[in-house]
PDB file of N, CA, C and O in Angstrom:
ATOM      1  N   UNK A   1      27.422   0.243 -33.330  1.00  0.00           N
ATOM      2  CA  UNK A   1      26.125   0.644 -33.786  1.00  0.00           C
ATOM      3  C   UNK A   1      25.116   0.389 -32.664  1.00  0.00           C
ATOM      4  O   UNK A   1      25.255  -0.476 -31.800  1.00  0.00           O
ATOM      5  N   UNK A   2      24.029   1.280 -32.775  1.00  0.00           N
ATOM      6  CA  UNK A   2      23.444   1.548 -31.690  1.00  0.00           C
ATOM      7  C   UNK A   2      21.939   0.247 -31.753  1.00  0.00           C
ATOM      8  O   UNK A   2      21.135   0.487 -32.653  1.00  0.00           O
ATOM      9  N   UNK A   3      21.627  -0.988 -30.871  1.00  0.00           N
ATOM     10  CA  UNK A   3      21.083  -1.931 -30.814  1.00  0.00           C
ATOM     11  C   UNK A   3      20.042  -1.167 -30.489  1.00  0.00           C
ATOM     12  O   UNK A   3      20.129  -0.463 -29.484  1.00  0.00           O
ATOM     13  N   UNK A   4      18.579  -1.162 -31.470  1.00  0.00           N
ATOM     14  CA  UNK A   4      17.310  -0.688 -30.928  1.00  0.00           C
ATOM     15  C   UNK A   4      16.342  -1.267 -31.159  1.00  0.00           C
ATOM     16  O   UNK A   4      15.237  -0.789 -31.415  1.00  0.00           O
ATOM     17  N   UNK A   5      16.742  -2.694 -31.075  1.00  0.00           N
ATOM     18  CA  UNK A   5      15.507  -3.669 -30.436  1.00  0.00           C
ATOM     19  C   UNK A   5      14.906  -3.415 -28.689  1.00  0.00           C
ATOM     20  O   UNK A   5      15.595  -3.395 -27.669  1.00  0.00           O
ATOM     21  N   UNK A   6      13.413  -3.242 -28.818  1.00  0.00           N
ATOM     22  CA  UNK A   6      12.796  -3.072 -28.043  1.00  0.00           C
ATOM     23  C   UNK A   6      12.831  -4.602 -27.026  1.00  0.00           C
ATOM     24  O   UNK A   6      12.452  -5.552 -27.710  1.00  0.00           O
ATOM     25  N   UNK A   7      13.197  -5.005 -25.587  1.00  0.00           N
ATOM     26  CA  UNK A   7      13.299  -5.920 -24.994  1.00  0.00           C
ATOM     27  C   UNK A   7      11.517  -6.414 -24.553  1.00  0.00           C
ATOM     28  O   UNK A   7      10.939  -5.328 -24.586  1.00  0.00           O
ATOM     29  N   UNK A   8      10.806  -7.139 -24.302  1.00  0.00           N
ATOM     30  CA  UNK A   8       9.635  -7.605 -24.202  1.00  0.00           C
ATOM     31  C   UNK A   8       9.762  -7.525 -22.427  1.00  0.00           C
ATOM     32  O   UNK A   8      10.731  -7.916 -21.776  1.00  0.00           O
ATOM     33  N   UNK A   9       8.690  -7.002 -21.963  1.00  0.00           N
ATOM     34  CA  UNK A   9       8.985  -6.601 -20.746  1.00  0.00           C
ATOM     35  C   UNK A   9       8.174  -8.147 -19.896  1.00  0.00           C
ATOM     36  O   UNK A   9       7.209  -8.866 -20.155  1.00  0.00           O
ATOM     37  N   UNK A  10       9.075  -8.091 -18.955  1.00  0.00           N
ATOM     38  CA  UNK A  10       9.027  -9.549 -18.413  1.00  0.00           C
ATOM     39  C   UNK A  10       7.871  -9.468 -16.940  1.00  0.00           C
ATOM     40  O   UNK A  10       7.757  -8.552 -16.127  1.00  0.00           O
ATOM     41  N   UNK A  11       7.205 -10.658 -17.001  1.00  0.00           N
ATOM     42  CA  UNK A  11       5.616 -10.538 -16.236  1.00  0.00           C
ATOM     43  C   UNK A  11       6.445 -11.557 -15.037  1.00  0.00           C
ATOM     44  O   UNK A  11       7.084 -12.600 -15.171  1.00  0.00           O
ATOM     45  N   UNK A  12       6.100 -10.711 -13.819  1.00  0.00           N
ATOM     46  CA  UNK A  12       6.690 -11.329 -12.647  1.00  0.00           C
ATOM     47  C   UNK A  12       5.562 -11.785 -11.957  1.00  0.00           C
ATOM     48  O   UNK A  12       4.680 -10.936 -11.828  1.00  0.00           O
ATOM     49  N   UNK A  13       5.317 -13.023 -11.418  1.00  0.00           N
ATOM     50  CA  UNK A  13       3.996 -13.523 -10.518  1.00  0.00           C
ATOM     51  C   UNK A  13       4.002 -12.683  -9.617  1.00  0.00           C
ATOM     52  O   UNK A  13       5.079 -12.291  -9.165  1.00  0.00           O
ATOM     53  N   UNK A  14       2.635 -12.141  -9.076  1.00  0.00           N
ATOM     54  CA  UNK A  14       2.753 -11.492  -7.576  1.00  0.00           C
ATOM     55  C   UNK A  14       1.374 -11.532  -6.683  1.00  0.00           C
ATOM     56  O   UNK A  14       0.252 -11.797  -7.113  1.00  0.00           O
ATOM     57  N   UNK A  15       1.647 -11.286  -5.669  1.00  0.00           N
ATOM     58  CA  UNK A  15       0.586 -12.061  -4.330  1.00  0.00           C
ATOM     59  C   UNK A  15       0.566 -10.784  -3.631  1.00  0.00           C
ATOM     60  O   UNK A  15       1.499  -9.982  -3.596  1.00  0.00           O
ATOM     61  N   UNK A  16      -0.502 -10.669  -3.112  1.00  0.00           N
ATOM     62  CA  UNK A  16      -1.165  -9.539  -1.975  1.00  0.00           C
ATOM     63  C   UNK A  16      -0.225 -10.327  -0.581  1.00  0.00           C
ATOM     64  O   UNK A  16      -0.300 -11.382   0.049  1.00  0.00           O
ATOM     65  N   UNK A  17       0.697  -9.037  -0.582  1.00  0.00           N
ATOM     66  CA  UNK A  17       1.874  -9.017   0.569  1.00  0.00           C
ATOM     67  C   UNK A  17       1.332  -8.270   1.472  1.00  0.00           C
ATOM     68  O   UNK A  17       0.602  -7.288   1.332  1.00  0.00           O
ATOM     69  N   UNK A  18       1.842  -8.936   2.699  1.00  0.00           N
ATOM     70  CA  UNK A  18       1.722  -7.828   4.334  1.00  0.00           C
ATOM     71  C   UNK A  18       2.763  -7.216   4.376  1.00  0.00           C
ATOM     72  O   UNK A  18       3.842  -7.799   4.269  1.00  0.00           O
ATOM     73  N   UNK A  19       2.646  -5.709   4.564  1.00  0.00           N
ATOM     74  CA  UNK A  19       3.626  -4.619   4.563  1.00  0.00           C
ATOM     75  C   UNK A  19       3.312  -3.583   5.774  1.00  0.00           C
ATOM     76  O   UNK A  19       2.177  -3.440   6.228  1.00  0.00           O
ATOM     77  N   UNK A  20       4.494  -2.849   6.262  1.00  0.00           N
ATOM     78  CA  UNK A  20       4.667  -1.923   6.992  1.00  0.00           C
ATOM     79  C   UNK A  20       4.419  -0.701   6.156  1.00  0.00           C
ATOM     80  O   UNK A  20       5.145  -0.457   5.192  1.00  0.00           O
ATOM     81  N   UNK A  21       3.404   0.083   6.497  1.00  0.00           N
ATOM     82  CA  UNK A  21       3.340   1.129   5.939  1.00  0.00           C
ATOM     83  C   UNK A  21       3.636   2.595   6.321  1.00  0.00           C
ATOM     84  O   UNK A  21       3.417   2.821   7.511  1.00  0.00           O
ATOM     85  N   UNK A  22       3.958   3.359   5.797  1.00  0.00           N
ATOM     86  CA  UNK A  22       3.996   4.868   6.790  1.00  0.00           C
ATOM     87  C   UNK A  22       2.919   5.260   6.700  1.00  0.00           C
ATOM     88  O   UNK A  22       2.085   5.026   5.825  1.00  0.00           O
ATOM     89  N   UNK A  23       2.796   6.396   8.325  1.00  0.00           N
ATOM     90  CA  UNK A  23       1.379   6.757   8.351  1.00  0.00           C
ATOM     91  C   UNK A  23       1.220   8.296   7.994  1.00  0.00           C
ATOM     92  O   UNK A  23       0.225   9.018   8.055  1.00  0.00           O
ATOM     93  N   UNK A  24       2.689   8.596   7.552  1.00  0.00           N
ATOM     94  CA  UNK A  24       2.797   9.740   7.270  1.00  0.00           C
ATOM     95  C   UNK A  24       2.599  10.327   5.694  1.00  0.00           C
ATOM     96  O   UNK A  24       3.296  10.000   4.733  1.00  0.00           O
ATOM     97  N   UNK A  25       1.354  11.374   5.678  1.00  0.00           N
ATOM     98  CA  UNK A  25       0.786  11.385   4.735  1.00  0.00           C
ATOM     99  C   UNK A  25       1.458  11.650   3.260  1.00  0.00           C
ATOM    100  O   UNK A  25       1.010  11.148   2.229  1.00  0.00           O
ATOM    101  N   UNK A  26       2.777  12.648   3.323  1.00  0.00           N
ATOM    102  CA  UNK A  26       4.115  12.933   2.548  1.00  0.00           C
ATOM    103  C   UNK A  26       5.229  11.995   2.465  1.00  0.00           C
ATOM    104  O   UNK A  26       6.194  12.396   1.814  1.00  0.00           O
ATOM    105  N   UNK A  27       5.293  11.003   2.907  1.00  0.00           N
ATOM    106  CA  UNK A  27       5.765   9.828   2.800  1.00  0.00           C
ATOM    107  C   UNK A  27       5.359   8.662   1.837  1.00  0.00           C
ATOM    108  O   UNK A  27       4.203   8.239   1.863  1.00  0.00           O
ATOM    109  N   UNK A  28       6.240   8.168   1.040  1.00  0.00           N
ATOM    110  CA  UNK A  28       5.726   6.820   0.562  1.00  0.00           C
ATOM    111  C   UNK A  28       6.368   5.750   0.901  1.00  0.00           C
ATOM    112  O   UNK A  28       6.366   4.792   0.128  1.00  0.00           O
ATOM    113  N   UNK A  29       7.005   5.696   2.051  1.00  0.00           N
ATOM    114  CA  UNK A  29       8.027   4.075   2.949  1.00  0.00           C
ATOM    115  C   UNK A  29       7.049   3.319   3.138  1.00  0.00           C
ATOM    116  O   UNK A  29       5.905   3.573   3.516  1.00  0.00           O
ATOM    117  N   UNK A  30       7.612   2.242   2.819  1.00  0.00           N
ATOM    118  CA  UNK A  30       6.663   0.589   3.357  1.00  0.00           C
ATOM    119  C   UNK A  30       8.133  -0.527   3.108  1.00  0.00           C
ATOM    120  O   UNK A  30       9.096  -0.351   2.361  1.00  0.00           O
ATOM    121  N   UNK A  31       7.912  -1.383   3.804  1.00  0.00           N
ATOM    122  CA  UNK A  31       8.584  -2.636   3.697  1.00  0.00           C
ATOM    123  C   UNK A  31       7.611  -3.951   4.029  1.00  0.00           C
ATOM    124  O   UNK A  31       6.580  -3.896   4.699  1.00  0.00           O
ATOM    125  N   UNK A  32       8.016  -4.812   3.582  1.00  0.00           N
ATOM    126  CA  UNK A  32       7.605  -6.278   3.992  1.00  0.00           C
ATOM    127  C   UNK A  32       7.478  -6.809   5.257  1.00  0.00           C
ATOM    128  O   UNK A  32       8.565  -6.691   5.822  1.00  0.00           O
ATOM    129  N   UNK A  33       6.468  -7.466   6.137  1.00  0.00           N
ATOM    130  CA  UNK A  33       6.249  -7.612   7.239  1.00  0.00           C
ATOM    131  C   UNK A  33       7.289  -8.693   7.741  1.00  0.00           C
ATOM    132  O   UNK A  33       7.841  -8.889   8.824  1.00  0.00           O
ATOM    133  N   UNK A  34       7.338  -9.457   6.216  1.00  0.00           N
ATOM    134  CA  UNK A  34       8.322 -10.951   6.708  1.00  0.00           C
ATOM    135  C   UNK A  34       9.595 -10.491   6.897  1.00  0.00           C
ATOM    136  O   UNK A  34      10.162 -11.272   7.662  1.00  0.00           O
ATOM    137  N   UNK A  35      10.434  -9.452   6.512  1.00  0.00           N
ATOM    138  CA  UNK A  35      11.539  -8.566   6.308  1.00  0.00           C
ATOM    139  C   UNK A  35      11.928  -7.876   7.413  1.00  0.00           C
ATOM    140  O   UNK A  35      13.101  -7.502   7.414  1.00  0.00           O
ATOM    141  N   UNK A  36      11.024  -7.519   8.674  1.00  0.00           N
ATOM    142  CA  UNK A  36      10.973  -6.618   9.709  1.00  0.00           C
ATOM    143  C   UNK A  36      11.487  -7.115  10.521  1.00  0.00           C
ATOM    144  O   UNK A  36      11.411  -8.342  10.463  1.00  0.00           O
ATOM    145  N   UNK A  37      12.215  -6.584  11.609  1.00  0.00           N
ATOM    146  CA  UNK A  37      12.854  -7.442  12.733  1.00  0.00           C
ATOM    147  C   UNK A  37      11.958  -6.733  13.669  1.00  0.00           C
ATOM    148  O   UNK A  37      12.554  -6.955  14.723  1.00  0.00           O
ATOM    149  N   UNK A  38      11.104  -6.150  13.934  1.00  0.00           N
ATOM    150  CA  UNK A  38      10.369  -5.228  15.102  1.00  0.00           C
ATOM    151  C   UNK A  38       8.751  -5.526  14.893  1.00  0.00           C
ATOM    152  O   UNK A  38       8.406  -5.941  13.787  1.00  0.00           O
ATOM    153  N   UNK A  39       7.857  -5.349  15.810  1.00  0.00           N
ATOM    154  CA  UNK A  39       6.738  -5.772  16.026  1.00  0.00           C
ATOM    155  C   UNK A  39       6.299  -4.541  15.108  1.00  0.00           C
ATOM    156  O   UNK A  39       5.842  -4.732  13.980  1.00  0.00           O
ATOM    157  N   UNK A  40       6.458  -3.312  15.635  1.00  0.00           N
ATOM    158  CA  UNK A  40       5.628  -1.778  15.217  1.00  0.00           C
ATOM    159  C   UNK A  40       6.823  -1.324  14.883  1.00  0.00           C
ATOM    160  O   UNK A  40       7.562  -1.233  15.864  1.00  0.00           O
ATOM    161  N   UNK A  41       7.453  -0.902  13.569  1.00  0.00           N
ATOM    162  CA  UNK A  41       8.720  -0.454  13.360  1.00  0.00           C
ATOM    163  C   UNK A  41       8.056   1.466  13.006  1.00  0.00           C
ATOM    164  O   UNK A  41       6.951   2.008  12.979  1.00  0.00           O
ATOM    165  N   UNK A  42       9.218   1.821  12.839  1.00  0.00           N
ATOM    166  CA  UNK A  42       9.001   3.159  12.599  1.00  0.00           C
ATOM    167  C   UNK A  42       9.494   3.033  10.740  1.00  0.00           C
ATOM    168  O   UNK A  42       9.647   1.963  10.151  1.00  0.00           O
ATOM    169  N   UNK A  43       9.632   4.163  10.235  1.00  0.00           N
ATOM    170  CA  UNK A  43       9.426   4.578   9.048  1.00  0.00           C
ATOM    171  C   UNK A  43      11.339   4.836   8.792  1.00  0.00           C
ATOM    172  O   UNK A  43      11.984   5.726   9.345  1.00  0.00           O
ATOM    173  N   UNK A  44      11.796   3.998   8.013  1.00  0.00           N
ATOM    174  CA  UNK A  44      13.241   4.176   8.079  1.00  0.00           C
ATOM    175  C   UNK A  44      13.441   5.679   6.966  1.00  0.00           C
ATOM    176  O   UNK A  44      14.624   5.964   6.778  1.00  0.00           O
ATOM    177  N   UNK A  45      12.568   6.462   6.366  1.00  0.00           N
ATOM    178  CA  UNK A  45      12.769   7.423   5.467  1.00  0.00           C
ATOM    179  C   UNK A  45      12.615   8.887   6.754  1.00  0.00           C
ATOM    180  O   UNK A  45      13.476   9.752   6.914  1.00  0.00           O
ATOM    181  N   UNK A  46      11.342   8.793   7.482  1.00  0.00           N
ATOM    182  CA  UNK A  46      10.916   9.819   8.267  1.00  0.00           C
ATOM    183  C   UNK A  46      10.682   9.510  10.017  1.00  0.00           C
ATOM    184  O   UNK A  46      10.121  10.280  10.796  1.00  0.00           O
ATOM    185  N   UNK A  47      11.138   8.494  10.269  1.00  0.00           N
ATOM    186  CA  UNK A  47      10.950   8.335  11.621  1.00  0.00           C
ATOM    187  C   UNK A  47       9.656   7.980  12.001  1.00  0.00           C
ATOM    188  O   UNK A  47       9.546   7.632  13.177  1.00  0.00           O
ATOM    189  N   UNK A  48       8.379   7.975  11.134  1.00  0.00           N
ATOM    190  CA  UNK A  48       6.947   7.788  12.014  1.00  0.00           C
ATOM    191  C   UNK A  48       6.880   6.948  11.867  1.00  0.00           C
ATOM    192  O   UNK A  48       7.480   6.330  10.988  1.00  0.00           O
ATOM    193  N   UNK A  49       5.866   6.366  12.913  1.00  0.00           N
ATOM    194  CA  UNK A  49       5.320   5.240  12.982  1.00  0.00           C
ATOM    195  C   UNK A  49       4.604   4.362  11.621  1.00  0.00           C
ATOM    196  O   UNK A  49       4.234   4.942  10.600  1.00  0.00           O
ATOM    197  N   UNK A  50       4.522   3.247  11.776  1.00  0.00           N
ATOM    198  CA  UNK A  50       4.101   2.371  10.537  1.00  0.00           C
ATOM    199  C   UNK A  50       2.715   1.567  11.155  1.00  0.00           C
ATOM    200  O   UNK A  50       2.359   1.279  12.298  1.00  0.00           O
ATOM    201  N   UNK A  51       2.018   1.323   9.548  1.00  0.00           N
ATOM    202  CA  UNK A  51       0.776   0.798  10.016  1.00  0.00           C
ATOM    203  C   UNK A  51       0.982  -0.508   9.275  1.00  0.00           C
ATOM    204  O   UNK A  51       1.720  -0.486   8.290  1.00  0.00           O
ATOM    205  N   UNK A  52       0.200  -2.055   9.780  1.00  0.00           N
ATOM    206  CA  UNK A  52       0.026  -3.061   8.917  1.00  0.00           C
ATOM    207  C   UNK A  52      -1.212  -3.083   7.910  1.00  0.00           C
ATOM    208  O   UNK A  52      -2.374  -3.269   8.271  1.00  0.00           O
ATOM    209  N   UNK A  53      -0.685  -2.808   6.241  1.00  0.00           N
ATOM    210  CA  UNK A  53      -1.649  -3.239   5.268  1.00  0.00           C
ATOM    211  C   UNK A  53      -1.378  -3.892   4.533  1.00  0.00           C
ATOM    212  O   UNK A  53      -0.378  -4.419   5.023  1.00  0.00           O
ATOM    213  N   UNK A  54      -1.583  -4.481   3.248  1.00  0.00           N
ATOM    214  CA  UNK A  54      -1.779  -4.954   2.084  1.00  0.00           C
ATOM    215  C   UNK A  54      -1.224  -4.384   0.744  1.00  0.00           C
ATOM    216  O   UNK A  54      -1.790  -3.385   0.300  1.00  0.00           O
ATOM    217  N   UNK A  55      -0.039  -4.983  -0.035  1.00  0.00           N
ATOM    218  CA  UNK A  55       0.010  -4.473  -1.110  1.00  0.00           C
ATOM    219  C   UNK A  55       0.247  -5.777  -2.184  1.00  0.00           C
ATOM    220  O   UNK A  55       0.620  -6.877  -1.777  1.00  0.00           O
ATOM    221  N   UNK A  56      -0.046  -5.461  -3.722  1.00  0.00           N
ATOM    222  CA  UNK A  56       0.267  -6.212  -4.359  1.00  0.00           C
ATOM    223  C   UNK A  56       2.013  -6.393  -4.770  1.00  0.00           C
ATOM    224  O   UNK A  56       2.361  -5.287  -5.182  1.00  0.00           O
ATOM    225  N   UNK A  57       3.022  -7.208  -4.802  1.00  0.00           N
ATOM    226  CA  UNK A  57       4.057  -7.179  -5.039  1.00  0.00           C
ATOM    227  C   UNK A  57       4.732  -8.604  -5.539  1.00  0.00           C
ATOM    228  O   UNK A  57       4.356  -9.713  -5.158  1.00  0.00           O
ATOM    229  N   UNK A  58       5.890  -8.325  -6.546  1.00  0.00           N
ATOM    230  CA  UNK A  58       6.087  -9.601  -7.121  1.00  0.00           C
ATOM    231  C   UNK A  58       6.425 -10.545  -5.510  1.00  0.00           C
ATOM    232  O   UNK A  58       6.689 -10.117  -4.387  1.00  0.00           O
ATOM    233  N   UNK A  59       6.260 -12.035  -6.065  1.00  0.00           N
ATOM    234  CA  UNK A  59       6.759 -12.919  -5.228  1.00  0.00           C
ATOM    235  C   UNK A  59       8.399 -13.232  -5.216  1.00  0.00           C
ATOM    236  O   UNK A  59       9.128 -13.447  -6.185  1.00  0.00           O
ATOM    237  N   UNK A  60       8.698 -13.191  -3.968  1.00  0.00           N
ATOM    238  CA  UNK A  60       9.988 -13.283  -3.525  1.00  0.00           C
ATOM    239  C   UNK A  60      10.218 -14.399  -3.101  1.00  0.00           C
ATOM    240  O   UNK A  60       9.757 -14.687  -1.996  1.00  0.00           O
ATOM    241  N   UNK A  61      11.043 -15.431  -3.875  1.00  0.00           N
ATOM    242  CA  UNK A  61      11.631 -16.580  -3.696  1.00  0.00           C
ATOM    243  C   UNK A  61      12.550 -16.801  -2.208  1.00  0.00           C
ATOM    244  O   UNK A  61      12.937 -15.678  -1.886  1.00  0.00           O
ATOM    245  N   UNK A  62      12.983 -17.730  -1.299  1.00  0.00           N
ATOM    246  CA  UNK A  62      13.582 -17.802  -0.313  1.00  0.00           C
ATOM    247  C   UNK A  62      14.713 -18.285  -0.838  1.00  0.00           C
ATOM    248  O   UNK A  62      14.804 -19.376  -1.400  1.00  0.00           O
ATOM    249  N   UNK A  63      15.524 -17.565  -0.690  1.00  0.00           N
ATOM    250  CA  UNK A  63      16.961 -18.180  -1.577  1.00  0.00           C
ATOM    251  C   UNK A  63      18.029 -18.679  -0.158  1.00  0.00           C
ATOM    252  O   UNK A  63      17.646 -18.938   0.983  1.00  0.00           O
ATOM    253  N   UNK A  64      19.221 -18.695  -0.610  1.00  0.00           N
ATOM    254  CA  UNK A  64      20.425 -19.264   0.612  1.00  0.00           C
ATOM    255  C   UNK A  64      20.108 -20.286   0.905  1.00  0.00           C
ATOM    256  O   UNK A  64      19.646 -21.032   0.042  1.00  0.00           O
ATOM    257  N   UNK A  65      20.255 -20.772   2.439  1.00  0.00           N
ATOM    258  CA  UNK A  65      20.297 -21.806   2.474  1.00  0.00           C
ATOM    259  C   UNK A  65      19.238 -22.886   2.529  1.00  0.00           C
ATOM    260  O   UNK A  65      19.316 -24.083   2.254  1.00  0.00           O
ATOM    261  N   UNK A  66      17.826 -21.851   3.128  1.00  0.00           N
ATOM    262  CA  UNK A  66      16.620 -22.521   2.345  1.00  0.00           C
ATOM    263  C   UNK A  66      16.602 -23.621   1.163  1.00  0.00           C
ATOM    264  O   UNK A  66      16.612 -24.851   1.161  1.00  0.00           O
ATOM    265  N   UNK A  67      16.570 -22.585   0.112  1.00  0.00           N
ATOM    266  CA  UNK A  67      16.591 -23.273  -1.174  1.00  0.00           C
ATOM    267  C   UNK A  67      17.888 -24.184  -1.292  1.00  0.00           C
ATOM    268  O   UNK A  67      17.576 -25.321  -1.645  1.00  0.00           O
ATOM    269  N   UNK A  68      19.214 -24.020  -1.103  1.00  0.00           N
ATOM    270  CA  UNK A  68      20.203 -25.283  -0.930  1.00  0.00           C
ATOM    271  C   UNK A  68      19.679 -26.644  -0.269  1.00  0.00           C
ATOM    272  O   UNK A  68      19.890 -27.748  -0.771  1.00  0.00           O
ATOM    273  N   UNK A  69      19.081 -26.464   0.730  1.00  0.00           N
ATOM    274  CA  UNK A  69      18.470 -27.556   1.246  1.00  0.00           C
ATOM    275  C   UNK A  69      17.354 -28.347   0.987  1.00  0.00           C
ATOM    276  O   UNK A  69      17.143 -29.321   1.710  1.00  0.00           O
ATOM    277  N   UNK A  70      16.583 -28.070   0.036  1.00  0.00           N
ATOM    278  CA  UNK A  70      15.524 -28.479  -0.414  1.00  0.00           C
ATOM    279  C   UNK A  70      16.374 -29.137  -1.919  1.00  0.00           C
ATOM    280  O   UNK A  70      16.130 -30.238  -2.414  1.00  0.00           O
ATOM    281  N   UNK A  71      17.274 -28.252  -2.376  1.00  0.00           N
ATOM    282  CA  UNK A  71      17.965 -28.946  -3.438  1.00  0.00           C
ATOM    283  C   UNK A  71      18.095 -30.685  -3.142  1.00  0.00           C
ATOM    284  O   UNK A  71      17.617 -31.704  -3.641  1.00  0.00           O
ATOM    285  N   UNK A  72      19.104 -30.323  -1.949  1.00  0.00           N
ATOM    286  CA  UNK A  72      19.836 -31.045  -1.218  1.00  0.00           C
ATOM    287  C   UNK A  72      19.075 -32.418  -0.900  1.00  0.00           C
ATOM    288  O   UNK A  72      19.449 -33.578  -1.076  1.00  0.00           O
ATOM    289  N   UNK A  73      17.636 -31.795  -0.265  1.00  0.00           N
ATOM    290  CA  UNK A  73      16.672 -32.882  -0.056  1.00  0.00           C
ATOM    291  C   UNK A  73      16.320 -33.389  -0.672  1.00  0.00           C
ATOM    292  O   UNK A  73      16.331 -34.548  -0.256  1.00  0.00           O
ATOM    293  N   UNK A  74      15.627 -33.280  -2.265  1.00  0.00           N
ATOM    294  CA  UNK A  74      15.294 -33.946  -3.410  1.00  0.00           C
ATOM    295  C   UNK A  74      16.113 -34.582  -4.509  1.00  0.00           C
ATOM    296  O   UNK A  74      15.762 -35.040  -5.597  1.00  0.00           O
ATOM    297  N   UNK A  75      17.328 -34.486  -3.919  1.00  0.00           N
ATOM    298  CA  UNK A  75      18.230 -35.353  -4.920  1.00  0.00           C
ATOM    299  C   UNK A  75      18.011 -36.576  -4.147  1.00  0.00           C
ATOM    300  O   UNK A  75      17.534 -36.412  -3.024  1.00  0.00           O
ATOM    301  N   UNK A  76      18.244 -37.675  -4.497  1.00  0.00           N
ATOM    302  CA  UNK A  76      18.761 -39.019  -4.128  1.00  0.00           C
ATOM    303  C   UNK A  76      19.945 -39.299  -4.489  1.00  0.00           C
ATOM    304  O   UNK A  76      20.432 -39.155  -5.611  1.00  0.00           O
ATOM    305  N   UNK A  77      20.632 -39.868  -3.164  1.00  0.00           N
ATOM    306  CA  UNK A  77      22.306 -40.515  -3.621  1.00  0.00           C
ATOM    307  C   UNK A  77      21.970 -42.181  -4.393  1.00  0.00           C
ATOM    308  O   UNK A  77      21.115 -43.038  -4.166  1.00  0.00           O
ATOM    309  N   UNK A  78      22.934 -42.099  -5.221  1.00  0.00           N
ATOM    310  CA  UNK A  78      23.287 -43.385  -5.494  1.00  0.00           C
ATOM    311  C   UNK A  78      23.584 -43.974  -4.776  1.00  0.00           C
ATOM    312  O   UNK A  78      24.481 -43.474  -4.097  1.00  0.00           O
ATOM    313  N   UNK A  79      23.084 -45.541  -4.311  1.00  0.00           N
ATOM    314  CA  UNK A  79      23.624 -46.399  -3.053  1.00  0.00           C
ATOM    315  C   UNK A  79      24.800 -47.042  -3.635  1.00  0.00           C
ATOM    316  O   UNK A  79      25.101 -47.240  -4.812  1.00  0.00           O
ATOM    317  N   UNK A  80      25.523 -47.382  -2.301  1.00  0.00           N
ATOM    318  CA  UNK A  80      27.347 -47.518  -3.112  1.00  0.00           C
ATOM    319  C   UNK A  80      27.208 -49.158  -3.774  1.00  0.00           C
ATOM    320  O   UNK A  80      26.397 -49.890  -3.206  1.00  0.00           O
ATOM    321  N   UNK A  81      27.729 -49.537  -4.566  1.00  0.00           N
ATOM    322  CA  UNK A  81      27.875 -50.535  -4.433  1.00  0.00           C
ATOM    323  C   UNK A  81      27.951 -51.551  -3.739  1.00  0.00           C
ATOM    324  O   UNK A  81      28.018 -51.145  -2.579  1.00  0.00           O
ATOM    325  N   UNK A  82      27.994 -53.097  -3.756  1.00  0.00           N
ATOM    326  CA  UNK A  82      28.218 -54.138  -2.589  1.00  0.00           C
ATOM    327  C   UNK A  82      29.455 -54.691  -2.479  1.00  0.00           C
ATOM    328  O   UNK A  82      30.059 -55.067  -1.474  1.00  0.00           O
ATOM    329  N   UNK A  83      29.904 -54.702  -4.143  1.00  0.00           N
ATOM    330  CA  UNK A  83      31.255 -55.525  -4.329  1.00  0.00           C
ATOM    331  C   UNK A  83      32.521 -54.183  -5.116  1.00  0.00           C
ATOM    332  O   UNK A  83      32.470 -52.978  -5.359  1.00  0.00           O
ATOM    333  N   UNK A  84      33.297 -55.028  -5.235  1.00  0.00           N
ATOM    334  CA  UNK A  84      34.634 -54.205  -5.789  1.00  0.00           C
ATOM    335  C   UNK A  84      34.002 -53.554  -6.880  1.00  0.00           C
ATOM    336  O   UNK A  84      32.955 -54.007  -7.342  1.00  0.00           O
ATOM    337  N   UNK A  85      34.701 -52.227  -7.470  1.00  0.00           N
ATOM    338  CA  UNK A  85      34.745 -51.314  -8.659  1.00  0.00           C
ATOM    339  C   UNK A  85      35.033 -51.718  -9.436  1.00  0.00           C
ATOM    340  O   UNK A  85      34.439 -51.782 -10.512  1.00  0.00           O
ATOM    341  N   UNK A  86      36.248 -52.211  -9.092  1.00  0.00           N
ATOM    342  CA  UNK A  86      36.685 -52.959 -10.337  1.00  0.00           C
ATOM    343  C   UNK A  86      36.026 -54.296 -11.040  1.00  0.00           C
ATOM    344  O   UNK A  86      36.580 -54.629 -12.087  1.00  0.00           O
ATOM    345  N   UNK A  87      35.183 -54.912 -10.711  1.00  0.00           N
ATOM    346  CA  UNK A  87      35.095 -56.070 -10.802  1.00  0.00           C
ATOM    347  C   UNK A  87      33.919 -56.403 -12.042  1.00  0.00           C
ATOM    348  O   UNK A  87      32.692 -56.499 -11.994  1.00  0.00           O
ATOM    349  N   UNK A  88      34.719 -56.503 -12.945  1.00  0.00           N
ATOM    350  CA  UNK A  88      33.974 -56.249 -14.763  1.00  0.00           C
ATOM    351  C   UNK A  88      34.098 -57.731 -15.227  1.00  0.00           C
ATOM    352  O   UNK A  88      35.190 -58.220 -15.515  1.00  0.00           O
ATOM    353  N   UNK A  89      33.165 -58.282 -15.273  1.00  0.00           N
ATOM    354  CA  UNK A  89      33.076 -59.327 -15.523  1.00  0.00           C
ATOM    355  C   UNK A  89      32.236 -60.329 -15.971  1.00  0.00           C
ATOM    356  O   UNK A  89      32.659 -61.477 -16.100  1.00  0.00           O
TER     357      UNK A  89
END
C-alpha cells in the first residue's frame, strides 16, 4: 500500500558562501571558492571564465579526517592504573 504521508521538509543552516561564478550570461555554473584548486578557474559546464561572488548556501561540515581528529582530541584517555588488575581487595 501506497505510504502518503507528507515528510516535513528539513531546514538546513546556511551562510553567505564565496563562489566561482560564470560570466557567461546562458550559463548557470558556480562552485565554492574553498573547493577550487585554481586561482581564476574557468567554467567546468562552458569553458568561460569565472568571476568571485557571493551566494547563500547550506553550511558544509569538514568531514574525514578533520572531524576524526577533533573527535580524537576531545576524548580523554583513562590513565592506566598504578598497581595490578587484578588486585580486588
Amino acid at each position: 500500500m501506497y505510504n502518503s504521508r507528507k515528510r516535513i521538509p528539513v531546514e538546513y543552516p546556511t551562510e553567505m558562501t564565496a563562489i566561482w561564478s560564470c560570466t557567461k550570461d546562458d550559463c548557470n555554473g558556480w562552485m565554492r571558492q574553498r573547493y577550487s584548486f585554481e586561482d581564476s578557474p574557468v567554467c567546468a559546464q562552458c569553458g568561460s571564465p569565472m568571476e568571485a561572488c557571493e551566494k547563500e548556501l547550506p553550511i558544509l561540515y569538514d568531514s574525514g579526517l578533520d572531524r576524526k581528529a577533533a573527535e580524537k582530541n576531545s576524548k580523554t584517555k583513562d590513565p592506566e592504573p598504578d598497581g595490578p588488575l587484578d588486585d580486588r581487595t
